[in-house]
mmCIF file of the N, C-alpha and C atoms, coordinates in Angstrom:
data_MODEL
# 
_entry.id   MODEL 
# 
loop_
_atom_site.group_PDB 
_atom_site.id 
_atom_site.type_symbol 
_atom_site.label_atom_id 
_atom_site.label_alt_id 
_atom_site.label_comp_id 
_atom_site.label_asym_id 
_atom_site.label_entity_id 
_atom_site.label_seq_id 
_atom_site.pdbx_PDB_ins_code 
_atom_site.Cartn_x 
_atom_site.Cartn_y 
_atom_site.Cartn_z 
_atom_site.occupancy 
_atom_site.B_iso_or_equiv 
_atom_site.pdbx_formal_charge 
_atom_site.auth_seq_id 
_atom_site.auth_comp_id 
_atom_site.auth_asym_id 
_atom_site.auth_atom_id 
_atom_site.pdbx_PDB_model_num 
ATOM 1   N N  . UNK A 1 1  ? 111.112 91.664  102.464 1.00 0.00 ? 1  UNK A N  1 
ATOM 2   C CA . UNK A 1 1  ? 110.033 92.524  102.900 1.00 0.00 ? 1  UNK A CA 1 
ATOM 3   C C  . UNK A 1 1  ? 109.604 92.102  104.315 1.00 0.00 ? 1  UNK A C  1 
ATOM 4   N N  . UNK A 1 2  ? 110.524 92.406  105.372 1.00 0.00 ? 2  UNK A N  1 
ATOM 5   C CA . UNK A 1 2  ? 109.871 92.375  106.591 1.00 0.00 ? 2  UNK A CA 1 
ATOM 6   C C  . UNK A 1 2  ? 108.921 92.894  107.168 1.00 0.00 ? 2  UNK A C  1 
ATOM 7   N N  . UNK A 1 3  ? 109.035 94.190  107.289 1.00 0.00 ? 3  UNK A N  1 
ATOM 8   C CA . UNK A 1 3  ? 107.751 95.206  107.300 1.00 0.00 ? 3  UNK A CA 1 
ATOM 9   C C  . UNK A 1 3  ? 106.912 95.107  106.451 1.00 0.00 ? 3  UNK A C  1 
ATOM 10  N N  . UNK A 1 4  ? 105.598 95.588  107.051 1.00 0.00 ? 4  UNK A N  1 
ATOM 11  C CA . UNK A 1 4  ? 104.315 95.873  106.232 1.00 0.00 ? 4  UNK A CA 1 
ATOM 12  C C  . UNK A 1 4  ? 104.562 97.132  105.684 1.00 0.00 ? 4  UNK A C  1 
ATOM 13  N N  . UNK A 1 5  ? 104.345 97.268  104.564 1.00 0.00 ? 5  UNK A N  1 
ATOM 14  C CA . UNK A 1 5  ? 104.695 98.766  103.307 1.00 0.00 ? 5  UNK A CA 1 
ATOM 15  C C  . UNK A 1 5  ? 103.533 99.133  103.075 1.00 0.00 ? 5  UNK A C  1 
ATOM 16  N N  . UNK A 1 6  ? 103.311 100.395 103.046 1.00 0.00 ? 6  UNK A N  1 
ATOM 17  C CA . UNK A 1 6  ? 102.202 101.159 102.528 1.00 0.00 ? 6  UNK A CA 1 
ATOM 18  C C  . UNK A 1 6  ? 102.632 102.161 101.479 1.00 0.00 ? 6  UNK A C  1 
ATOM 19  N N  . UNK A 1 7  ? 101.905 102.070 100.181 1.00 0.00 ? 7  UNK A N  1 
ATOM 20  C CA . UNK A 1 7  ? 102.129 102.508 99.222  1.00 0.00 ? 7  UNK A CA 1 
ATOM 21  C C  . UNK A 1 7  ? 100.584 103.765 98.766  1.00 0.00 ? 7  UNK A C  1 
ATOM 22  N N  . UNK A 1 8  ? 101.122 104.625 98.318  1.00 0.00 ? 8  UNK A N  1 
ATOM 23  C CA . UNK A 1 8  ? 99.894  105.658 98.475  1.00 0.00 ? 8  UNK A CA 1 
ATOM 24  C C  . UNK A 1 8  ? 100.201 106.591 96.786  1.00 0.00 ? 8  UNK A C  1 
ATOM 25  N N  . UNK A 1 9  ? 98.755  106.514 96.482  1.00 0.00 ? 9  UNK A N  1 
ATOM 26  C CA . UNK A 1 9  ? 99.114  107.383 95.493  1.00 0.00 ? 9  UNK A CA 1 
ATOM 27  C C  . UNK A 1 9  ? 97.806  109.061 94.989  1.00 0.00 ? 9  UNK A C  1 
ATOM 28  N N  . UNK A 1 10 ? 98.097  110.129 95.558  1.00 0.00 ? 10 UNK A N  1 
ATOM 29  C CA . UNK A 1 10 ? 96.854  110.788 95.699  1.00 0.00 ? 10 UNK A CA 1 
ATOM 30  C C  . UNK A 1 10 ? 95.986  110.859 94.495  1.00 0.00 ? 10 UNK A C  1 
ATOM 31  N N  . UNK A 1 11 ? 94.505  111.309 94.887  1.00 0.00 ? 11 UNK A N  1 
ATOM 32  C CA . UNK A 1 11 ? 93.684  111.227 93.575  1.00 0.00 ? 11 UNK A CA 1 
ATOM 33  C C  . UNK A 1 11 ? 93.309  113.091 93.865  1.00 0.00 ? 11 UNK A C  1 
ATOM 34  N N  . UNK A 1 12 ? 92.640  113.252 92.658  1.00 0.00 ? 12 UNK A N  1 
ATOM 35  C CA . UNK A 1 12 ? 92.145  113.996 92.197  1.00 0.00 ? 12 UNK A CA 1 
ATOM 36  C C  . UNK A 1 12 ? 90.796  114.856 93.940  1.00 0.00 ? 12 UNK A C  1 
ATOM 37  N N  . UNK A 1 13 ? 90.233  114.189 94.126  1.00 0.00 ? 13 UNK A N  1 
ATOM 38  C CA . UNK A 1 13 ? 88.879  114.650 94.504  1.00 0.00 ? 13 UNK A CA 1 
ATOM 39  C C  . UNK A 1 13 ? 89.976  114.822 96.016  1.00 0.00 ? 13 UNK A C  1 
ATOM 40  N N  . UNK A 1 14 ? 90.948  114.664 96.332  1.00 0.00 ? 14 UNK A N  1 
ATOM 41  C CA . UNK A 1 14 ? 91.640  114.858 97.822  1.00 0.00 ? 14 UNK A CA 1 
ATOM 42  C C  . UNK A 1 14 ? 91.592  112.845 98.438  1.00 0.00 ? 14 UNK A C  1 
ATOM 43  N N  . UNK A 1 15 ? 91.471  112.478 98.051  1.00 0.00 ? 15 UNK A N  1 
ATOM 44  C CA . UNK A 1 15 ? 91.262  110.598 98.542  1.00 0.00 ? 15 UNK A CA 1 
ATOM 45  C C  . UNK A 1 15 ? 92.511  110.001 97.924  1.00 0.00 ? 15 UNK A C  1 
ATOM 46  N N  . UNK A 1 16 ? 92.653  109.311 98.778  1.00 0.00 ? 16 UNK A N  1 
ATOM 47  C CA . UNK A 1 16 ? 93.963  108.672 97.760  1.00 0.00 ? 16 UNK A CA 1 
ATOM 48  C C  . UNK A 1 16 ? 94.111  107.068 97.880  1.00 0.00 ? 16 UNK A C  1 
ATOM 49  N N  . UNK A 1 17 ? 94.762  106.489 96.923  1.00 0.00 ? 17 UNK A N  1 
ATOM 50  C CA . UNK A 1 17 ? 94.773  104.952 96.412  1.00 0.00 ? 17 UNK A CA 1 
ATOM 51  C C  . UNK A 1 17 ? 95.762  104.464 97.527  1.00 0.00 ? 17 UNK A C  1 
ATOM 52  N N  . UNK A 1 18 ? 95.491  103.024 97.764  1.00 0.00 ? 18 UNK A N  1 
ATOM 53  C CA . UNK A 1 18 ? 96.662  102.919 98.397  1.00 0.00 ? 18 UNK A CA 1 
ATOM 54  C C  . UNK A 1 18 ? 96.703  101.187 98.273  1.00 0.00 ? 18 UNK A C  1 
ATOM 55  N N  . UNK A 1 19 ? 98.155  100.814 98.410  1.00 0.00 ? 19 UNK A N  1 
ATOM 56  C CA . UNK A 1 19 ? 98.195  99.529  98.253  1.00 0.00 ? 19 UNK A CA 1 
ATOM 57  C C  . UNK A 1 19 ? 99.244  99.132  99.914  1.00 0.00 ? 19 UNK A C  1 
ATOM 58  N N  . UNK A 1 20 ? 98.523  98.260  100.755 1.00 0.00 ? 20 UNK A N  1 
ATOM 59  C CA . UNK A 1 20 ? 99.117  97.277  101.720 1.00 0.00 ? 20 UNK A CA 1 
ATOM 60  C C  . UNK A 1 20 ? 99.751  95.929  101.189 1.00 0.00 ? 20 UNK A C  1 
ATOM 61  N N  . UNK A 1 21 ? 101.213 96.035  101.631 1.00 0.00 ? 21 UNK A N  1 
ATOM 62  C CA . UNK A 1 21 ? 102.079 94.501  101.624 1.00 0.00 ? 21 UNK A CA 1 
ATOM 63  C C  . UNK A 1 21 ? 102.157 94.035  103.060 1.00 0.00 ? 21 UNK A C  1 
ATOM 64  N N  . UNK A 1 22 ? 101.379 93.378  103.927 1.00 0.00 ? 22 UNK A N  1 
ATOM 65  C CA . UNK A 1 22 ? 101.574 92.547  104.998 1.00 0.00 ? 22 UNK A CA 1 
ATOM 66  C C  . UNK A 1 22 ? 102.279 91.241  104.724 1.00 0.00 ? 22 UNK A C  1 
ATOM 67  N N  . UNK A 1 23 ? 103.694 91.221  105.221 1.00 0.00 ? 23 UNK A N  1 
ATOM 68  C CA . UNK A 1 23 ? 104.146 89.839  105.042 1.00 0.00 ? 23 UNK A CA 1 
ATOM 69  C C  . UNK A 1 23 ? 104.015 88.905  106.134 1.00 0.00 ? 23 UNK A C  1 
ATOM 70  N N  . UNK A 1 24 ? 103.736 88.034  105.763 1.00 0.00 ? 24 UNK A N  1 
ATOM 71  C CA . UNK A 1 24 ? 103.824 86.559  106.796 1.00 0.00 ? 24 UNK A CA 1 
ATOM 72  C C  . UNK A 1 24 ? 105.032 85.618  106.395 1.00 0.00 ? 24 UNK A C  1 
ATOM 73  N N  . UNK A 1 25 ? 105.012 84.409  106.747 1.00 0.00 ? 25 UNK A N  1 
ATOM 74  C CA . UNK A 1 25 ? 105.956 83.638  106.587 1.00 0.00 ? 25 UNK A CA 1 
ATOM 75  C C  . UNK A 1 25 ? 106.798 83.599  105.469 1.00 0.00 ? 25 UNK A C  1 
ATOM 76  N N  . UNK A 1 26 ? 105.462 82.843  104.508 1.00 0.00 ? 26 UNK A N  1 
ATOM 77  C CA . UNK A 1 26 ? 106.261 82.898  103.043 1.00 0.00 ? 26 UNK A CA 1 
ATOM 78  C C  . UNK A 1 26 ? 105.454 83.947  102.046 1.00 0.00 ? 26 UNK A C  1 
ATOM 79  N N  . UNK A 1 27 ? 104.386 84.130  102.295 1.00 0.00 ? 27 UNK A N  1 
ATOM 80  C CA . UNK A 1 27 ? 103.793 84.731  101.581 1.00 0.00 ? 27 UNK A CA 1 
ATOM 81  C C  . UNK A 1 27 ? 103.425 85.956  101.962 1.00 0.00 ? 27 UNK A C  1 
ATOM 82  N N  . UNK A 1 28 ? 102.980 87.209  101.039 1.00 0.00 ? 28 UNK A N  1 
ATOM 83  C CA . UNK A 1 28 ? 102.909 88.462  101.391 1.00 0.00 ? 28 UNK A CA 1 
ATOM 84  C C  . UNK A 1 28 ? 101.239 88.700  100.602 1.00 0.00 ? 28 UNK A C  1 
ATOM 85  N N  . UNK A 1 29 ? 100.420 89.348  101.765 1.00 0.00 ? 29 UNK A N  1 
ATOM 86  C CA . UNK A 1 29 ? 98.853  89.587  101.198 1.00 0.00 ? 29 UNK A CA 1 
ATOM 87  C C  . UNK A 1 29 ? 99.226  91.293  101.053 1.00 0.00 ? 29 UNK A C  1 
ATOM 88  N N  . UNK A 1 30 ? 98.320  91.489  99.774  1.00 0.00 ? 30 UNK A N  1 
ATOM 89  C CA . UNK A 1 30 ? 98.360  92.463  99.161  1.00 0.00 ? 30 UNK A CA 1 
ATOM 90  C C  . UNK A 1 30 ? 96.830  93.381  98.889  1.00 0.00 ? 30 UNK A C  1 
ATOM 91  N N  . UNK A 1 31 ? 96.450  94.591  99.837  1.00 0.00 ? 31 UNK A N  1 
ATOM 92  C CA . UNK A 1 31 ? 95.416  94.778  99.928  1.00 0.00 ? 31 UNK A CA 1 
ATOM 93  C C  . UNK A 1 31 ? 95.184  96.205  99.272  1.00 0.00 ? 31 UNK A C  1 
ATOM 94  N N  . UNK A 1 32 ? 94.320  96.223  98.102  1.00 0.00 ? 32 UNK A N  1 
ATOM 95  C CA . UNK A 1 32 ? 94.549  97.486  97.168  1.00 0.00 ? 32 UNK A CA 1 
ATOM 96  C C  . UNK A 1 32 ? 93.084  98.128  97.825  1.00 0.00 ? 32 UNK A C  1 
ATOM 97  N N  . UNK A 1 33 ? 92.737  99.283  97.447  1.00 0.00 ? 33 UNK A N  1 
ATOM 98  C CA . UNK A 1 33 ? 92.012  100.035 97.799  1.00 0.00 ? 33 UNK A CA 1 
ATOM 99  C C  . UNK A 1 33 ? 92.355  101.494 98.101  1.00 0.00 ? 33 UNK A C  1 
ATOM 100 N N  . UNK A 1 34 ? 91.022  103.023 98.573  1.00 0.00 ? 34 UNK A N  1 
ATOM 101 C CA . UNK A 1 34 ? 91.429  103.786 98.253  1.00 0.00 ? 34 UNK A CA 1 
ATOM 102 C C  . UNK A 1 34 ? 90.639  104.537 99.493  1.00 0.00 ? 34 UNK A C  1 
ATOM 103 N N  . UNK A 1 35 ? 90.541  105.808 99.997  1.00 0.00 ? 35 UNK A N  1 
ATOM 104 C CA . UNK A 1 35 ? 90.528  106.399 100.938 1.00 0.00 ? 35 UNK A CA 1 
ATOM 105 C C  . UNK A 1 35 ? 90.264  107.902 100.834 1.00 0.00 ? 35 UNK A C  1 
ATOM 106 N N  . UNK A 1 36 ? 89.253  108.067 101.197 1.00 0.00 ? 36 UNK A N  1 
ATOM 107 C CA . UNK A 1 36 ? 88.432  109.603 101.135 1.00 0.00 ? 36 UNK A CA 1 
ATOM 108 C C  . UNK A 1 36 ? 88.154  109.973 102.645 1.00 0.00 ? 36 UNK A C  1 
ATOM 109 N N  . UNK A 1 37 ? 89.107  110.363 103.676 1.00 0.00 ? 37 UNK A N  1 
ATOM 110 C CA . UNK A 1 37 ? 88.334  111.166 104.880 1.00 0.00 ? 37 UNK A CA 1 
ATOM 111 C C  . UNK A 1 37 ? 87.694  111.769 104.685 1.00 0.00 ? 37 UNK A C  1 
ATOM 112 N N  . UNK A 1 38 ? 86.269  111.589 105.706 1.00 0.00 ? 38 UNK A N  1 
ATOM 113 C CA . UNK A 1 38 ? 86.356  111.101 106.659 1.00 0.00 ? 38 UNK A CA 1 
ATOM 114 C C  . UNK A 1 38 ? 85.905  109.391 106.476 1.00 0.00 ? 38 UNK A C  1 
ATOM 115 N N  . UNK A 1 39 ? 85.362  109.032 105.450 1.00 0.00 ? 39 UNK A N  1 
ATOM 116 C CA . UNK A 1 39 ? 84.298  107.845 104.893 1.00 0.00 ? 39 UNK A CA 1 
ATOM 117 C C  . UNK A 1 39 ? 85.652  106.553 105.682 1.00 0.00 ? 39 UNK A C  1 
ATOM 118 N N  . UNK A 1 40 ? 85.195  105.269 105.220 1.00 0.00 ? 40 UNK A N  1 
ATOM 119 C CA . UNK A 1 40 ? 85.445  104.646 106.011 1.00 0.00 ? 40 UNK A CA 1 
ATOM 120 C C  . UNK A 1 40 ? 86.592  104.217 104.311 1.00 0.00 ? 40 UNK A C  1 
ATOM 121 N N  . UNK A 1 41 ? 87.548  103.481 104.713 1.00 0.00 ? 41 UNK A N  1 
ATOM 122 C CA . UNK A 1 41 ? 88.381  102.738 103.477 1.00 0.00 ? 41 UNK A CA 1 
ATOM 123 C C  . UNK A 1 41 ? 87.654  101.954 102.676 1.00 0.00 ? 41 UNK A C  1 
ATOM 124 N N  . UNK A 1 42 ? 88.023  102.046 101.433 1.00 0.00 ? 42 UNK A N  1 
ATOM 125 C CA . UNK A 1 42 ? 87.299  100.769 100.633 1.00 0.00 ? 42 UNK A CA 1 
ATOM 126 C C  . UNK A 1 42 ? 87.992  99.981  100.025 1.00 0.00 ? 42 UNK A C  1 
ATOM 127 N N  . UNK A 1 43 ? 88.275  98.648  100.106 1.00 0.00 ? 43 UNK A N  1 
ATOM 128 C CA . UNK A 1 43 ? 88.841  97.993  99.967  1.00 0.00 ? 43 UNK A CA 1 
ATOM 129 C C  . UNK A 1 43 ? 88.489  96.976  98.446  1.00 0.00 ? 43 UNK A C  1 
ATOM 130 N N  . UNK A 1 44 ? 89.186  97.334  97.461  1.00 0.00 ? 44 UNK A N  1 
ATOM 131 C CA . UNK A 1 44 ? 89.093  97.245  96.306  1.00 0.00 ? 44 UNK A CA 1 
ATOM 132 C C  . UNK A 1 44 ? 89.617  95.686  95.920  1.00 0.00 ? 44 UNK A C  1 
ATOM 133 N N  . UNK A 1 45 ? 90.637  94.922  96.295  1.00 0.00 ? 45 UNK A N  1 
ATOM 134 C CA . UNK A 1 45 ? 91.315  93.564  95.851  1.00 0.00 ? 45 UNK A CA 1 
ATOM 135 C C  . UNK A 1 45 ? 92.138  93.249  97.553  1.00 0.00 ? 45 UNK A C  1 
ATOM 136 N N  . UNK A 1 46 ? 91.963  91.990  97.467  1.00 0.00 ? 46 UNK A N  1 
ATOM 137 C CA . UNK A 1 46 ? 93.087  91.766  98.635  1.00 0.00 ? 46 UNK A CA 1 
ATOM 138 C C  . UNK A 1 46 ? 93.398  90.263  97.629  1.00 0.00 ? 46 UNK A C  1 
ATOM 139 N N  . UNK A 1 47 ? 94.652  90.025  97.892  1.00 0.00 ? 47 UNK A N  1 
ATOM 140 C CA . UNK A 1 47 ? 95.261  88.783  97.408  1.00 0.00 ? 47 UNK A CA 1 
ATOM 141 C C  . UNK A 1 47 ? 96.919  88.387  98.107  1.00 0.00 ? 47 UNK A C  1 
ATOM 142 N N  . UNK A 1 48 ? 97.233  87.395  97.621  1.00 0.00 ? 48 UNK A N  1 
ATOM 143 C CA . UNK A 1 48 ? 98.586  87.217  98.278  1.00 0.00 ? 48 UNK A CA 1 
ATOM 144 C C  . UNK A 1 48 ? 99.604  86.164  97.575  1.00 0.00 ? 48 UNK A C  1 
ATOM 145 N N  . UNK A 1 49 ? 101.227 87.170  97.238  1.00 0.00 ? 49 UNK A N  1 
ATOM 146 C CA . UNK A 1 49 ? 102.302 86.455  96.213  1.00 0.00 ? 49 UNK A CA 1 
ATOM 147 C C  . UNK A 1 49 ? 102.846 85.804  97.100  1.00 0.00 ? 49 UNK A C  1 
ATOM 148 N N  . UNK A 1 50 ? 103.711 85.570  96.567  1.00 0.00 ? 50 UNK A N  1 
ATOM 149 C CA . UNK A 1 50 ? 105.307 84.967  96.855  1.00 0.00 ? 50 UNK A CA 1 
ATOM 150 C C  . UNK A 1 50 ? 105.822 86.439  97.211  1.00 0.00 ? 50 UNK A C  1 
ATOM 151 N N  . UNK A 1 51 ? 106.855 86.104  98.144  1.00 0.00 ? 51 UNK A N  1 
ATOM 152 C CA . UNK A 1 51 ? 107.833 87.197  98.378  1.00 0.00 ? 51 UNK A CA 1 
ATOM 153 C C  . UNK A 1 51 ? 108.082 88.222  97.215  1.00 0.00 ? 51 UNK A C  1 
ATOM 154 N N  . UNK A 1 52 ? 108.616 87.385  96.232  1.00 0.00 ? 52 UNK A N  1 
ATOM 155 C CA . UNK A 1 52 ? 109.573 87.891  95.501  1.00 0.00 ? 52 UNK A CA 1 
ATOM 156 C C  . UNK A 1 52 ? 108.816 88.491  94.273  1.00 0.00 ? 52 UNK A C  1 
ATOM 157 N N  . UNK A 1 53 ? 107.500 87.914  94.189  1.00 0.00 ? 53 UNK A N  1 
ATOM 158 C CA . UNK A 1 53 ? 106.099 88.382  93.297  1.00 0.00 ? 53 UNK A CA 1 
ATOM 159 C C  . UNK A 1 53 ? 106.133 89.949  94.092  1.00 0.00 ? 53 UNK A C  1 
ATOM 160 N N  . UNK A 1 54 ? 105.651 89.461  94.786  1.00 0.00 ? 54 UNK A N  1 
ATOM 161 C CA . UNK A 1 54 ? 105.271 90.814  95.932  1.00 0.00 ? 54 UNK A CA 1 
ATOM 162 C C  . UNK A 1 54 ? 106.478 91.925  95.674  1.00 0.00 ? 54 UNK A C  1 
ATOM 163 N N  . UNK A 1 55 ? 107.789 91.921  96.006  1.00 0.00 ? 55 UNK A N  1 
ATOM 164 C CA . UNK A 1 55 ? 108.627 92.658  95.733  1.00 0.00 ? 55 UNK A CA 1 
ATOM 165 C C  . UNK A 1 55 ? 108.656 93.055  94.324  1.00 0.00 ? 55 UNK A C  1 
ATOM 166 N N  . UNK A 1 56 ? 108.813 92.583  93.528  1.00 0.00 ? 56 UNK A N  1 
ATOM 167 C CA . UNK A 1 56 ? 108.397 93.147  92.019  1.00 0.00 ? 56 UNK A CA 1 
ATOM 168 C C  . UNK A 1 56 ? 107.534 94.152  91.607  1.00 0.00 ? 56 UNK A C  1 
ATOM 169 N N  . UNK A 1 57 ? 106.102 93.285  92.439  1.00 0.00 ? 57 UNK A N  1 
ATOM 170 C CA . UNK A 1 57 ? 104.867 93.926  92.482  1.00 0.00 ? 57 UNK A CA 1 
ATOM 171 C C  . UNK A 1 57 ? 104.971 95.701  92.853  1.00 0.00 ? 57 UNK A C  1 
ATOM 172 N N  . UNK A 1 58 ? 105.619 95.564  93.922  1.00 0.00 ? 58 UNK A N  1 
ATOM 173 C CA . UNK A 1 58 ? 105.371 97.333  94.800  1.00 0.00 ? 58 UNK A CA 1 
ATOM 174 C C  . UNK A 1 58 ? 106.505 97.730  93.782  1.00 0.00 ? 58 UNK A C  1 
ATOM 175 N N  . UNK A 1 59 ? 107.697 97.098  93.209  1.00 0.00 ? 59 UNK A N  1 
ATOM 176 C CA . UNK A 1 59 ? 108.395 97.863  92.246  1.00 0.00 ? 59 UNK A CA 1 
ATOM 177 C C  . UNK A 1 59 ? 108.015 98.661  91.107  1.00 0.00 ? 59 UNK A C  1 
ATOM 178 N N  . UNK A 1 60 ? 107.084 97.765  90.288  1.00 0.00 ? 60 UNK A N  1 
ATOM 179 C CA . UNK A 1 60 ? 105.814 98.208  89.438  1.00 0.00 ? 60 UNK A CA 1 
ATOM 180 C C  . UNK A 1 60 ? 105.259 99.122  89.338  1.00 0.00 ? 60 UNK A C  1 
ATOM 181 N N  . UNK A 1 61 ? 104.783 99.766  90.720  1.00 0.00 ? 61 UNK A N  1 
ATOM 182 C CA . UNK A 1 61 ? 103.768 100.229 91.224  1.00 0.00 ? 61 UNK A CA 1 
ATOM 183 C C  . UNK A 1 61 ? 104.285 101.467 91.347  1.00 0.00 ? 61 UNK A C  1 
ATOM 184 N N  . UNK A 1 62 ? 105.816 101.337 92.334  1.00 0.00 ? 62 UNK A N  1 
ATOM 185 C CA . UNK A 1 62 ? 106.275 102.999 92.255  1.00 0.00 ? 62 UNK A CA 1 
ATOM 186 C C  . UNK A 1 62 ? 107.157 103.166 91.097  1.00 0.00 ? 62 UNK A C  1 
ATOM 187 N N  . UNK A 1 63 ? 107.128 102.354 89.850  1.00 0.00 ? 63 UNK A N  1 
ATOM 188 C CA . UNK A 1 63 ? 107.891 103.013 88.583  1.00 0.00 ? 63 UNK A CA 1 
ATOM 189 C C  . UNK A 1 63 ? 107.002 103.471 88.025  1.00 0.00 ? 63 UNK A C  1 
ATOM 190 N N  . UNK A 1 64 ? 106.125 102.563 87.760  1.00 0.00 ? 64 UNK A N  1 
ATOM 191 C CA . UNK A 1 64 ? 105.157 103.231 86.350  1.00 0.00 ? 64 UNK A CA 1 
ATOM 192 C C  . UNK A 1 64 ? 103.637 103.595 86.917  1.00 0.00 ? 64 UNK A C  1 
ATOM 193 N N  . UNK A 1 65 ? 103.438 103.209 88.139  1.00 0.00 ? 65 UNK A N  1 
ATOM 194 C CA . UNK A 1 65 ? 102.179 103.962 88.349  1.00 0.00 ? 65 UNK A CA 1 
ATOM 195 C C  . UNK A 1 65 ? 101.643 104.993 89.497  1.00 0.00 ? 65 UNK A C  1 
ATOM 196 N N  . UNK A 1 66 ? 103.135 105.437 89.812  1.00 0.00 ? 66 UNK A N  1 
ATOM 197 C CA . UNK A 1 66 ? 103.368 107.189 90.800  1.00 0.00 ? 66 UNK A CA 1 
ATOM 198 C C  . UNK A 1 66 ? 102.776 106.748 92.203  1.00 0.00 ? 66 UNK A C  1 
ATOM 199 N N  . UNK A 1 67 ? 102.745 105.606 92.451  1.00 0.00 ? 67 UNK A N  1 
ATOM 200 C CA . UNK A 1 67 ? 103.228 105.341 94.323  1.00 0.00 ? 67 UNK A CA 1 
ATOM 201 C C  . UNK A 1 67 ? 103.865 105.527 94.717  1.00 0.00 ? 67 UNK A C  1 
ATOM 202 N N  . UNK A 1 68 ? 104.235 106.279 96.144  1.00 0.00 ? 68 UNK A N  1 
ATOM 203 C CA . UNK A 1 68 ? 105.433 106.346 96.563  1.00 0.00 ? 68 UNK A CA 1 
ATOM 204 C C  . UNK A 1 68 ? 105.084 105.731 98.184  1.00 0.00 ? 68 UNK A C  1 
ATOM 205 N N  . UNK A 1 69 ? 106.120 105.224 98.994  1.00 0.00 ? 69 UNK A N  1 
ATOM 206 C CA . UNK A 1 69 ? 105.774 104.881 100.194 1.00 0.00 ? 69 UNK A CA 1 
ATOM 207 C C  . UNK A 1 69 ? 105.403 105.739 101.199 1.00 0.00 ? 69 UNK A C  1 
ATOM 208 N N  . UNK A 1 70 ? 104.556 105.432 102.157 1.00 0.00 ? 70 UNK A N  1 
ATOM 209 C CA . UNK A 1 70 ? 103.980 106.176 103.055 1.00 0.00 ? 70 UNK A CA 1 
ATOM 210 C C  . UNK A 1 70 ? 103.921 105.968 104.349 1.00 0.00 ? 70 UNK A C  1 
ATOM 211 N N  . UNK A 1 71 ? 103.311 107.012 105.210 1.00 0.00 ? 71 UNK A N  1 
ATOM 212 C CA . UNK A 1 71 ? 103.058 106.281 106.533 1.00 0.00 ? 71 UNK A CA 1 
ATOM 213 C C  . UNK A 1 71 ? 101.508 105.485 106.583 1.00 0.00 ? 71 UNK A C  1 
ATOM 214 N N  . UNK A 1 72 ? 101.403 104.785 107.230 1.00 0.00 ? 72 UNK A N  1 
ATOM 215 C CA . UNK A 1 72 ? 99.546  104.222 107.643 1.00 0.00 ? 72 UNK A CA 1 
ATOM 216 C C  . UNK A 1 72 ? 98.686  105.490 107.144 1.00 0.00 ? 72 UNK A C  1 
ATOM 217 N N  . UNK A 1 73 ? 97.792  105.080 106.444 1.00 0.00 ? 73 UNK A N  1 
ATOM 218 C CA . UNK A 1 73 ? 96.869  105.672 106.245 1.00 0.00 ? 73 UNK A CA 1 
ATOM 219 C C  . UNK A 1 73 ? 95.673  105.745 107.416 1.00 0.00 ? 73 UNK A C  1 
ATOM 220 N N  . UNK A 1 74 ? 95.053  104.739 107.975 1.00 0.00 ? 74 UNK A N  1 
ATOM 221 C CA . UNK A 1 74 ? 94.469  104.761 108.382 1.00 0.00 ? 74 UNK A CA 1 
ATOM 222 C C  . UNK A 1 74 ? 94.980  103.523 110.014 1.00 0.00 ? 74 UNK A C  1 
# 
């Protein structure tokens, strides 16, 4: 995971969920939260795996819980 991934999943009211993978060295921070233009982001969990946690993780995410990758949200 070289790149930072943005994972997006729309909601109901037009706002949509979204999960950030910023990787660094060894570890990758993981910043969940969700997004209603024009309001500002809200940032729901930030934390940070292992690579290979992390890769699993966004696997997870677009099997069983309808993320798909995106451009920047914001």
């Amino acid at each position: 995971m070289p790149q930072p991934i943005w994972l997006v999943r729309p909601r109901r009211d037009g706002g949509s969920d979204y999960v950030r993978f910023l990787p660094s060295q060894e570890t990758v921070e993981i910043r969940e939260g969700s997004h209603l233009p024009p309001q500002m982001p809200l940032l729901k969990s930030r934390h940070w795996l292992a690579i290979e946690e992390a890769e699993a993780r966004r696997l997870e995410l677009q099997q069983d819980a309808g993320y798909h990758c995106s451009e920047p949200l914001f």
